[in-house]
C-alpha positions in Angstrom: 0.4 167.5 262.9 1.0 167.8 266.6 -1.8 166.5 269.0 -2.0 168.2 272.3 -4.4 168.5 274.8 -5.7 171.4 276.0 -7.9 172.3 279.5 -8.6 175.2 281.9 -8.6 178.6 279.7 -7.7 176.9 276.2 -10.8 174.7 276.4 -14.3 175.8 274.1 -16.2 178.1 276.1 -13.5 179.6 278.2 -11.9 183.0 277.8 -8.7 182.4 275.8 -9.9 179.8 273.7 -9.8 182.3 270.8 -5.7 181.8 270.7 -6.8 178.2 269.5 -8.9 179.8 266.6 -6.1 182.3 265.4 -4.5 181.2 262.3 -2.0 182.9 262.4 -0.5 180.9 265.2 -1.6 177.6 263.6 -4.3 175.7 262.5 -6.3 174.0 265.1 -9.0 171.3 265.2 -11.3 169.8 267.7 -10.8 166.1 267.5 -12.5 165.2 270.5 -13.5 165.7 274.0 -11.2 163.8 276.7 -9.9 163.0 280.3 -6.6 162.1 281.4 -6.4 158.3 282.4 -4.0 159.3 285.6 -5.0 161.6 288.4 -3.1 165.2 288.3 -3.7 168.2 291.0 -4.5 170.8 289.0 -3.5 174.5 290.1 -5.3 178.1 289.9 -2.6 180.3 290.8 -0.7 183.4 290.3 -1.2 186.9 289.3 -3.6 186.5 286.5 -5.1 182.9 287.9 -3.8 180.4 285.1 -4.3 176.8 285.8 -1.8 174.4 285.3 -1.0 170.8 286.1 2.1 169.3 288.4 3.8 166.4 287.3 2.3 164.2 290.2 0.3 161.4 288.7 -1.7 159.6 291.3 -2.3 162.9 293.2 -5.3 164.9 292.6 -7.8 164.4 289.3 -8.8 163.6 286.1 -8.4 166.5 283.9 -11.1 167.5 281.5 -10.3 168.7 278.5 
């Protein structure tokens, strides 16, 4: 089993967490809520507004997810 971590629209609550629940791209699990231990900026951006992290640890947040 893969872990991975998930935040922005993937997260409970948000509008594509429902790819998360559809089997037939996997099974998925909530193990627990968490928060990155670095700082990451965090970016809204583009056509359709998807967030998404740069690989600049030390810059920005922690990231909820």
């Amino acid at each position: 089993m893969a872990l991975v971590f998930v935040y922005g629209t993937l997260k409970r609550g948000q509008p594509n967490h429902a790819l998360m629940l559809d089997e037939s791209l996997g099974a998925a699990q909530l193990l627990a809520s968490a928060v990155t231990t670095e700082t990451f900026p965090l970016v809204i951006a583009g056509e359709r507004n998807v967030p998404f992290l740069l690989n600049l640890p030390g810059r920005g947040r922690r990231v909820h997810g």
